[in-house]
C-alpha positions in Angstrom: -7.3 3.3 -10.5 -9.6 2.7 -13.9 -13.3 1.9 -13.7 -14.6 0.3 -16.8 -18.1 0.1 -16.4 -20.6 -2.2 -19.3 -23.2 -3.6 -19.6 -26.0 -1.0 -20.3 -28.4 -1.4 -23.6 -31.9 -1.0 -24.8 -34.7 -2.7 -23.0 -38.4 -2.9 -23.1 -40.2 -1.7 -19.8 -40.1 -4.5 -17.0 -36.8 -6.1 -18.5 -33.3 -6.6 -16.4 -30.0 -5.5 -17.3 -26.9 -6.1 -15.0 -24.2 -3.7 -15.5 -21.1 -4.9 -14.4 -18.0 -2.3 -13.0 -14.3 -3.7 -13.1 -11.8 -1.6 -11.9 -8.0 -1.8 -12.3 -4.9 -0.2 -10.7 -3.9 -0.3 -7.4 -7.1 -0.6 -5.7 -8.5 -0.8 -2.1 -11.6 1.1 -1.9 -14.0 1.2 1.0 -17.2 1.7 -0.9 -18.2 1.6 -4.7 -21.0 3.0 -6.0 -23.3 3.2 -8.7 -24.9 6.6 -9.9 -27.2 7.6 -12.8 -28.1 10.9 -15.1 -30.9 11.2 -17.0 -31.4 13.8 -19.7 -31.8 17.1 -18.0 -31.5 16.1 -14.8 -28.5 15.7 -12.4 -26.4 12.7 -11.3 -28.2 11.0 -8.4 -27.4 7.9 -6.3 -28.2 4.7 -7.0 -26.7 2.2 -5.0 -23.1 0.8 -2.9 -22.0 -1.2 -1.6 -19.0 -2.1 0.7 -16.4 -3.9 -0.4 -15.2 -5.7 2.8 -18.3 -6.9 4.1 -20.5 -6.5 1.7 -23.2 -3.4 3.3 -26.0 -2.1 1.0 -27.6 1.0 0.0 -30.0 1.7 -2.3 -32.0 5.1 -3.5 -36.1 4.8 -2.8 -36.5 4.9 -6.5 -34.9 1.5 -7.0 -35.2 -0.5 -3.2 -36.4 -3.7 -4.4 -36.3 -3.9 -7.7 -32.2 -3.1 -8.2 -29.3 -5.6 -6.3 -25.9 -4.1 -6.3 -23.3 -7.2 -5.3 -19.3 -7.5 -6.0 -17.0 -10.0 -6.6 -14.1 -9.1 -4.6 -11.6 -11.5 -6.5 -12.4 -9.9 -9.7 -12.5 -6.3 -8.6 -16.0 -6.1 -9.9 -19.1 -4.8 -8.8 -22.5 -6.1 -10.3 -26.0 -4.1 -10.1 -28.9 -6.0 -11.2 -31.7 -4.0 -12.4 -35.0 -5.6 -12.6 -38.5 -4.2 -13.4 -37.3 -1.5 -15.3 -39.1 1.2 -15.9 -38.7 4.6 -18.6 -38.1 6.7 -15.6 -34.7 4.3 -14.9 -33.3 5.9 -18.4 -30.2 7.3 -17.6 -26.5 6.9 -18.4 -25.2 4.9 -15.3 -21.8 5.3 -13.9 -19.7 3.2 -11.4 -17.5 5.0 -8.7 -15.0 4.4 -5.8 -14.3 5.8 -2.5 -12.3 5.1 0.4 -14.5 7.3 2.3 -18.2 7.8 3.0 -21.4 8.2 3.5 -21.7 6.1 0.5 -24.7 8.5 -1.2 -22.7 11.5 -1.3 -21.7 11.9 -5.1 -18.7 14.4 -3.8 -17.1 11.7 -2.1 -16.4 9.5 -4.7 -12.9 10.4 -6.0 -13.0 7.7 -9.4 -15.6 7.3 -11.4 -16.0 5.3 -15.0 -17.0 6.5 -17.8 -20.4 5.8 -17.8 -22.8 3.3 -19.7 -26.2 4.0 -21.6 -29.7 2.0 -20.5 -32.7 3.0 -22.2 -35.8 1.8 -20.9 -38.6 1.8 -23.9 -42.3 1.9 -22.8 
């Protein structure tokens, strides 16, 4: 299984960006995922979703303002991130489990290979 994750890019504070995550391979995950670093900090959750039904979860930091979504026929999974904000700088990275909970980074067993937003102020 391959992740390719895109999307990411420079944008002014309260712009969107939607990164998109295709993966590749033999693939039947339960959950995917989207997680974020930011300089000096460590990887944290973002948001997942499920891929049979289509179940949410987001972090506090970004309930309302980010949608996570897939496209099932595509192998894809979308995040929409509006309102963005400096603090939202991070390098963002996709991930797949067949296991839960869907926040814990340790059980994601494939991740991509991260893409770069930078929020200006």
């Amino acid at each position: 299984v391959q992740l390719q994750a895109s999307g990411g890019g420079l944008v002014q504070a309260g712009g969107s960006l939607r990164l998109s995550c295709a993966a590749s391979g033999l693939f039947s995950s339960v959950y995917m995922g989207w997680f974020r670093q930011a300089p000096g900090k460590e990887r944290e959750f973002v948001a997942a979703i499920t891929r049979r039904i289509g179940s949410t979860y987001y972090a506090d930091s970004v309930k309302g303002r980010f949608t996570i979504s897939r496209d099932n026929a595509k192998n894809t999974v979308y995040v929409q991130m509006n309102s963005l904000q400096p603090e939202d700088t991070a390098v963002y990275y996709c991930a797949a489990t067949n296991r839960g909970p869907p926040r814990l980074q340790a059980a994601y067993g494939y991740w991509g290979q991260g893409t770069q937003v930078t929020v200006s102020s």
